[in-house]
Each structure stands twice: as structure tokens, then as C-alpha cells.
C-alpha positions in Angstrom: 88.6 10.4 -194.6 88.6 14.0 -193.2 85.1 13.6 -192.6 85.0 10.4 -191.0 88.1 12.2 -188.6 86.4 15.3 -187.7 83.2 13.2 -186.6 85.7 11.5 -184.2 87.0 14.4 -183.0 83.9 16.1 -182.0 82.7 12.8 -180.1 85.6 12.6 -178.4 85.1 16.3 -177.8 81.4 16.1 -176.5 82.8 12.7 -174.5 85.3 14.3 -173.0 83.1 17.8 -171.9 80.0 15.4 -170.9 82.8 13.7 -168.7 84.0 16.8 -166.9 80.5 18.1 -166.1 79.9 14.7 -164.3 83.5 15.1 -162.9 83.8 18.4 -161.8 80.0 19.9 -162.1 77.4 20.9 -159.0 76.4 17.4 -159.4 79.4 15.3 -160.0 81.7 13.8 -158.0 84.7 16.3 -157.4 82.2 19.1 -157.3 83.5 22.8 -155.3 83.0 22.4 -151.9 84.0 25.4 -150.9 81.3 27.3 -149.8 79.0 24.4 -148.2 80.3 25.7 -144.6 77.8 28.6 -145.7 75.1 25.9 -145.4 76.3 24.4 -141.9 74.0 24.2 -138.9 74.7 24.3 -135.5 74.8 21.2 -133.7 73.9 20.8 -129.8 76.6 20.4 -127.2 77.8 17.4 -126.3 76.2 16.1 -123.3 78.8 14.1 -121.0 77.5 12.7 -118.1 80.5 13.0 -115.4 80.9 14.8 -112.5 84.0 16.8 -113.2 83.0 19.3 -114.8 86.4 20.9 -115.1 87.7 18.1 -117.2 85.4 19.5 -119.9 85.9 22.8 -121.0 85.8 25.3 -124.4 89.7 24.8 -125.9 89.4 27.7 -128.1 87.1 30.2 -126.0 85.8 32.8 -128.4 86.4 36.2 -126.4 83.8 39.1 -125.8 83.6 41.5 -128.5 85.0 45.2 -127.1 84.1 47.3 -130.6 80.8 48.2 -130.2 81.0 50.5 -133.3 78.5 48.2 -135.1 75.4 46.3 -133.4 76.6 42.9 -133.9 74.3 39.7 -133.9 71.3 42.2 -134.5 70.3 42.5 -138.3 71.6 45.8 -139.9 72.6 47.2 -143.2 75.7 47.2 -143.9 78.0 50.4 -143.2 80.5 51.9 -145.6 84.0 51.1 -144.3 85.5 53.2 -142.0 88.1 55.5 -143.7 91.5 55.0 -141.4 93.6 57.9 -140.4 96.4 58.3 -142.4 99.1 57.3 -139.7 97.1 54.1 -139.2 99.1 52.1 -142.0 102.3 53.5 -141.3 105.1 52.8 -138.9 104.9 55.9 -136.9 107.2 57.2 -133.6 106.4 60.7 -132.8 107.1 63.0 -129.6 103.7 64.6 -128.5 103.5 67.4 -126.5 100.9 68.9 -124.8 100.7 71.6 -121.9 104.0 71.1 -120.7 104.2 67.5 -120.9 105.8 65.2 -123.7 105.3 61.5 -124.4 105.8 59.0 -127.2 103.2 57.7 -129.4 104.3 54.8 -131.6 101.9 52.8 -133.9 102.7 49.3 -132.0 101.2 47.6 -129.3 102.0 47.6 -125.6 103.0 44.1 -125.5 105.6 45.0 -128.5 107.3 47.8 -127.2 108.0 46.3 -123.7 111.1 44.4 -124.9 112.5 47.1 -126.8 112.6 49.2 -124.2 114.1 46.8 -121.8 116.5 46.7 -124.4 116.9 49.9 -125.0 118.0 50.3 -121.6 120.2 47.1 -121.1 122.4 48.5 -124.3 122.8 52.0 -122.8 124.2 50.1 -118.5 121.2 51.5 -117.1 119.8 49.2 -114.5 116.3 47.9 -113.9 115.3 48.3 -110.4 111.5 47.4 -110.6 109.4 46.3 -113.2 105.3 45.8 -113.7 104.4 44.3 -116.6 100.9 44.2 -116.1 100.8 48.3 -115.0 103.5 48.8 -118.0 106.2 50.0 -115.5 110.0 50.0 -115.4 111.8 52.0 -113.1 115.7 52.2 -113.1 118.2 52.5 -110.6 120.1 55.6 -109.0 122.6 56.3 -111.7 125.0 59.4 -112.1 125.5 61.7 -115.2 128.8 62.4 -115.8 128.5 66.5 -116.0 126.5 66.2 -112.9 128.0 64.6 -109.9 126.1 66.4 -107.4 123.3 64.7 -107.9 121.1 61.3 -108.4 118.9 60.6 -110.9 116.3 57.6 -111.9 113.7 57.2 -114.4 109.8 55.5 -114.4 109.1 54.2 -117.6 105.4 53.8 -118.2 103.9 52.0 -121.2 100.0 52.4 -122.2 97.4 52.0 -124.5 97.0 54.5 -127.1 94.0 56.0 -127.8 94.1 55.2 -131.5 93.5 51.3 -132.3 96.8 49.1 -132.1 99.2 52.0 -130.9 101.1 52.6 -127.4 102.2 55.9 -125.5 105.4 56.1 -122.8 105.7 58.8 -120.7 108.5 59.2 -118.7 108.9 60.3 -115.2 111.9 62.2 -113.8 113.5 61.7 -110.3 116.4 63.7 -108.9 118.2 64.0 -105.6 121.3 65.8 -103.8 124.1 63.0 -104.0 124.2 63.5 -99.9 124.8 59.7 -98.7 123.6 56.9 -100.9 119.9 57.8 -102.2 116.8 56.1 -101.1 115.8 52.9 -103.3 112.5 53.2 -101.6 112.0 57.2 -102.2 108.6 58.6 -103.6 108.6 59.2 -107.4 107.0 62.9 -107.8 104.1 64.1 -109.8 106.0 65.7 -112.4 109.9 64.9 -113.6 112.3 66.9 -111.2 113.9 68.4 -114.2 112.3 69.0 -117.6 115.7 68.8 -119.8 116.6 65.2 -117.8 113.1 64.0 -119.1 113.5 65.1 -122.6 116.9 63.5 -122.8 115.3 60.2 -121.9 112.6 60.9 -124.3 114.7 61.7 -127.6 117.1 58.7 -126.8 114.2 56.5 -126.6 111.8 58.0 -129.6 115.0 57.8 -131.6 115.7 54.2 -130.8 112.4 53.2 -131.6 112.4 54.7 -134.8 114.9 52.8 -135.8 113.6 49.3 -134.7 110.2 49.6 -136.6 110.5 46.7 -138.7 111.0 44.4 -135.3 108.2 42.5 -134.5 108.8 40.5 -131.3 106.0 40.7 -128.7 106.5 39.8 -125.1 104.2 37.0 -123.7 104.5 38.3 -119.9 103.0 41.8 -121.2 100.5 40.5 -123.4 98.0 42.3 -120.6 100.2 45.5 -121.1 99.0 49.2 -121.2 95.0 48.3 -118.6 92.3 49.4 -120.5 91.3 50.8 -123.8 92.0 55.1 -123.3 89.1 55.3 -125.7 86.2 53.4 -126.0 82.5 53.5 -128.3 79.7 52.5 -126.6 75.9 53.3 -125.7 74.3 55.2 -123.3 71.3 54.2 -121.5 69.0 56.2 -123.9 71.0 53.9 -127.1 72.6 57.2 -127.9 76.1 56.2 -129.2 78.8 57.7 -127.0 82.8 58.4 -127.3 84.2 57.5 -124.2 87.9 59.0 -123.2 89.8 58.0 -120.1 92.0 60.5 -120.7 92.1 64.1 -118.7 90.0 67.1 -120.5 92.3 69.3 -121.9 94.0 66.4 -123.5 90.5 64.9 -124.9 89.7 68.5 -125.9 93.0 69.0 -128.0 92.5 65.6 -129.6 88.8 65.8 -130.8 89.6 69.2 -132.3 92.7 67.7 -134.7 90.8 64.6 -135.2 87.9 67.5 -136.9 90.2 68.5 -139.1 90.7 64.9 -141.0 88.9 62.6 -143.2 86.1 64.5 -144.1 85.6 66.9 -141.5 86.1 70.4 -141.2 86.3 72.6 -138.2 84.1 75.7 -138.2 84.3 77.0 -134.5 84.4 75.8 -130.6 83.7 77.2 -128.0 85.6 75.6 -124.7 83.7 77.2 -122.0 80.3 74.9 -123.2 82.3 72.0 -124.6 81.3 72.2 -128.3 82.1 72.2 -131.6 80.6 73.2 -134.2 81.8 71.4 -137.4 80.9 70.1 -141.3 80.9 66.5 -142.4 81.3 65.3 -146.0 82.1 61.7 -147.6 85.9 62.3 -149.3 85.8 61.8 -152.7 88.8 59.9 -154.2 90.9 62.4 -156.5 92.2 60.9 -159.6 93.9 63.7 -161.1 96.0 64.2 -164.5 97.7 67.1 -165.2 95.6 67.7 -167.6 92.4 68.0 -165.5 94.8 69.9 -163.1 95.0 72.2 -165.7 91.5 72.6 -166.8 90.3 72.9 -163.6 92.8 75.5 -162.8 91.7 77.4 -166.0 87.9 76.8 -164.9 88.5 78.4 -161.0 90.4 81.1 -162.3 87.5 82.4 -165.2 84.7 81.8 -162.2 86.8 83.2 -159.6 86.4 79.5 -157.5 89.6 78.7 -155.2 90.8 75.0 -155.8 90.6 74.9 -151.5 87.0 76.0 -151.0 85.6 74.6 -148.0 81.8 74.3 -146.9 80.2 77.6 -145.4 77.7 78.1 -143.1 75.6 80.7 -142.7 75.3 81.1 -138.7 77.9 81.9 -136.5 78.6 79.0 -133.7 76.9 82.0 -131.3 73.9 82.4 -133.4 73.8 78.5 -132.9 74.0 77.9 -129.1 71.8 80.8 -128.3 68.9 79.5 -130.4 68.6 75.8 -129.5 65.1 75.0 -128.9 64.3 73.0 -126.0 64.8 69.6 -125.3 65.0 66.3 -122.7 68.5 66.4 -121.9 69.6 69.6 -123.0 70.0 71.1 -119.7 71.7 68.0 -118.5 74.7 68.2 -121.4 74.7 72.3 -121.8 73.3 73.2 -118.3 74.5 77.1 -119.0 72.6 77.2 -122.1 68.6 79.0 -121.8 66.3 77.1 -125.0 65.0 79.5 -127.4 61.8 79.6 -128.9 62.9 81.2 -132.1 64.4 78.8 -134.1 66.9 78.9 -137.2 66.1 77.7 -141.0 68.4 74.7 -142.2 71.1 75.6 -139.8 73.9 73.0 -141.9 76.8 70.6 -139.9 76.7 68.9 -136.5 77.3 69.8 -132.7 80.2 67.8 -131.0 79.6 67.6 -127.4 82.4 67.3 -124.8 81.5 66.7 -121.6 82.9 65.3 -118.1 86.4 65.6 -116.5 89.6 64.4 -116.1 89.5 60.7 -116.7 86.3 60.6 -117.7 85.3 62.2 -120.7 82.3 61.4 -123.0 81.5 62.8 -126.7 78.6 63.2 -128.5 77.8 64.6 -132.1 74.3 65.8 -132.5 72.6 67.8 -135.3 73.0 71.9 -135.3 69.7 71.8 -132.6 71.7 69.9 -130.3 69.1 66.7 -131.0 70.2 63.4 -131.6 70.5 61.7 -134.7 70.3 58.1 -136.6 72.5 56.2 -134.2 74.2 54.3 -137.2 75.1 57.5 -138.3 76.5 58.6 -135.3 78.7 55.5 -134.5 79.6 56.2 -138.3 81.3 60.3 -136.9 82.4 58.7 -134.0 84.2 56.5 -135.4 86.3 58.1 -137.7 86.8 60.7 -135.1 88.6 58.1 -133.0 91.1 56.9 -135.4 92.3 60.2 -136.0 92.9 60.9 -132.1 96.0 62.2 -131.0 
């Protein structure tokens, strides 16, 4: 009897298996279609024969492509990922300053920020006067501090791209006048904020209302075209050399590449600012995954070979050493035009050149090997890149 019902069972078991495989196998009927729209070919256009051509027109047009950190449609290996900076995946207000001049940079678009700060100044009575959504401006009214009564004062609100991915800057812009008669609506803002404490008021109350609206996600439609043009952009030149472009003024780009040589891998070994270079060491991060008791091995380990835990890479030549023996090349007296080539040349001189060239609003970056040559453009769009998400 037992053996009679364990036959059974394992026909009914083999039925039922055989059954699922012509179910739910490659072949059957409810076969895992999930990946067939690998497969998928494209299919022509459909021809309509009409003379309106308007009437027929892409719903969902696909945009232009403005990364050009990777050579898309062309067949290439694949990269490593990017590393991001490390304020990239936080929510981030901070007051910059930089030669005299302060602005906020919050990690939020344009096209966010715009209704806070309309906000920001409908909660605290101060009027709009004029507003550009598309050039990011708002500009209040004449308005009166109350320890001040001898004068006027109004404030220009502008809201831009950042030049890290997905972040916005808003400088503020001063104006003050003797409270003689009732001030000109129509009076020309000045180049720089009449007075310094007035702007940093505005810029405190505003950072410190930002702060605490983070979590607020609410974008405005009519700035969706907010902030003009990316600050910072990577494309190629006309030789296919991979170039950093900045639309930002020098002394700004200048202070931002040499922070942004301090993170993710890089390290800073010396500039000089009169050619526009630095010289500076590149290595992969390695991920730390640390116990306390490696901790304390290692620690034991440094201290009987007398290694520091914060090592960093040497070199063995000066940056000076380095400039004055570059051996000539095509475009080396177009990018470092005070330079004379050498024609003795160093051994296994270690780290790259970063170039920094142009001026204010128009600044270009390059990272060559320590000959000032160029190098694998992958590899270059690879430096570039990381050196733009850690801009400031």
C-alpha cells in the first residue's frame, strides 16, 4: 500500500514539474517576458501623406544630451563610476566667501529655490518690485530700517546655476540712498552692495531660512528655465582634447580647482598662479573597512617602521624643476607662452599638470601628464570629472 502511494506521489510530482516547465519555462506559455525589449528593432516612421505638417509632431521629444563626460552612441569601454563629492548627497546651505564677496550655495535647483525665496520675503513685508524669472531676478522695493531713518534701502536677489551638478548660488546686491524726497524706483543698482553689513544681513536671514526648509520640495514651473546656462561645462576642443570649461571669473575658477585637488583622490603638491598650473597626484580611493582591531595593528605596525598613518604620495621634483624642463611641444607655447622648452628632460617625473587658462568668464582647464603632453582622453574626462563635482 505504501508503495503503490509513493508511486503516485512521484507522478503527480513529475506531472506537476513537467506542467510548470510548459507553463512557466522559455518555451511555454507564460514564459518571462521581461527582457524581450532587449531584442526590439527599430521600426520606420510613419509616413502620413498630409500637408500640415504641424499636425504631426514628436509628443515626447527626447532632448540633446549636455554631459559630454562620456562619448555617447560611439562604442567605448565602460568607465568606473564617477566618485561624487561628499556634499553631493546631502542637503547642504552654506555662505561662501571669496575676495570680499559672499553668496549662498545650496544643493537644490534654480527652479526650487525661486519660491522660497519669494517666500521668504512675503513672510518678512518686504515688497517685490521686479521680478525675472528667466534671468533669476527679484528686486524689492525702497524699504526703511528701523535704526536707520536717514536712509533707503532695496535689495537684488539673483538666483543661478551652480557650478556643481543640481545646486544653485544667490548673491545679493545692496542699494542704499539718503532718504531726501521719495527715492527713485527707476535708480541704477551699483556694482557692488552700498554697504557690506546691509548685504550680510540679507544673506544670514536668507541662508538661515533655507536651512531650515530643506526637506521642501516644490519647484516653480515659471522658473523651470532659472539660473541661464551651466557655470561649468566638459567638452572637447577642436584637437578632441577633453576640456573643463568655467564661466565663471579667474580668481574664483582658480580658488575652486585648487579645493576640488584636495578631494577624492587627489592631492595638491604645488601651484604656481602666475603660469596657471598645478602640479598635483592622483590615486583611485580605496574603501577603508576598519576594526579596531586592525586600527590597532596597524598603529603598532607604523609605529615599529616609523610609517605615519597620513602618508601622502612624494615626488621627487619640485613644481620649478618641472616647468623649467618641459620639452617642447605643438601647443605648448600657446597654453604656457612664458615657458622656454628644455632639451634636458626629467626621469619618471610622477603626477599630472592642471592647466588654467583664460579670463574672467571664460575659463578652460586641462590636466596633462608632468611634460605638459596630453594624455588618454578617457582618462582625462575621468580627472575632469571628479574635479567638477567637487567645485566650490
Amino acid at each position: 500500500m505504501n508503495k503503490s502511494l509513493s508511486v503516485v506521489f512521484f507522478a503527480g510530482s513529475f506531472s506537476f514539474l513537467t506542467g510548470c516547465s510548459a507553463l512557466f519555462g522559455d518555451e511555454g506559455y507564460f514564459k518571462n517576458r521581461g527582457d524581450e525589449y532587449l531584442k526590439a528593432e527599430e521600426i520606420p516612421q510613419i509616413d502620413v501623406d498630409d500637408s500640415n505638417e504641424e499636425r504631426f509632431a514628436e509628443i515626447y521629444v527626447v532632448p540633446d544630451i549636455e554631459d559630454s563626460t562620456y562619448d555617447y552612441g560611439k562604442s567605448f569601454d565602460t568607465p568606473r563610476p564617477i566618485p561624487l563629492s561628499s556634499t553631493l548627497l546631502e542637503d547642504t546651505v552654506k555662505i561662501q566667501k571669496l575676495s570680499g564677496r559672499q553668496w549662498v550655495f545650496i544643493t537644490s535647483s534654480p527652479s526650487e529655490i525661486w519660491p522660497q525665496v519669494r517666500e521668504f520675503l512675503g513672510d518678512r513685508d518686504l515688497s517685490v518690485s521686479y521680478t525675472d524669472p528667466t534671468e533669476g531676478i527679484i528686486e524689492t522695493s525702497w524699504l526703511q530700517f528701523s535704526d536707520d531713518r536717514d536712509h533707503y534701502d532695496r535689495y537684488q536677489i539673483r538666483i543661478e546655476s551652480g557650478i556643481q551638478p543640481d545646486s544653485a548660488e544667490i548673491h545679493i546686491l545692496h542699494h542704499q540712498t539718503d532718504a531726501n524726497g521719495q527715492p527713485d524706483s527707476k535708480a541704477i543698482w551699483p556694482k557692488v552692495s552700498s554697504v557690506d553689513s546691509r548685504e550680510a544681513w540679507m544673506v544670514d536671514e536668507l541662508s538661515s531660512t533655507l536651512a531650515s526648509n530643506l526637506q521642501r520640495s516644490s519647484s516653480s514651473l515659471l522658473a523651470q528655465t532659472i539660473g541661464g546656462d551651466y557655470k561649468v561645462v566638459l567638452e572637447e576642443s577642436d584637437s578632441g582634447e577633453p576640456v573643463l570649461k568655467m564661466k565663471i571669473d579667474y580668481l574664483r575658477a582658480w580658488a575652486s580647482i585648487a579645493h576640488a585637488l584636495g578631494k577624492d583622490g587627489f592631492y595638491l603638491w604645488d601651484r604656481k598662479s602666475d603660469l596657471g598650473i598645478y602640479y598635483a597626484h592622483y590615486e583611485t580611493p580605496k574603501k577603508k573597512k576598519s576594526t579596531w582591531l586592525g586600527r590597532g595593528i596597524r598603529s603598532v605596525s607604523n609605529a615599529i617602521s616609523g610609517k605615519s598613518s597620513s602618508d601622502q604620495p612624494q615626488t621627487p621634483y619640485t613644481i620649478d624643476q618641472v616647468v623649467t624642463h618641459l620639452p617642447a611641444s605643438d601647443d605648448l607655447n600657446t597654453l604656457l607662452p612664458s615657458v622656454v622648452p628644455s632639451t634636458e628632460k626629467l626621469d619618471d617625473v610622477p603626477g599630472y599638470l592642471v592647466l588654467v587658462s583664460g579670463d574672467d568668464r571664460n575659463v578652460e582647464v586641462r590636466v596633462r601628464n608632468a611634460y605638459a603632453e596630453k594624455i588618454d582622453p578617457k582618462d582625462a574626462k575621468q580627472l575632469l570629472s571628479l574635479v567638477r563635482n567637487n567645485l566650490i
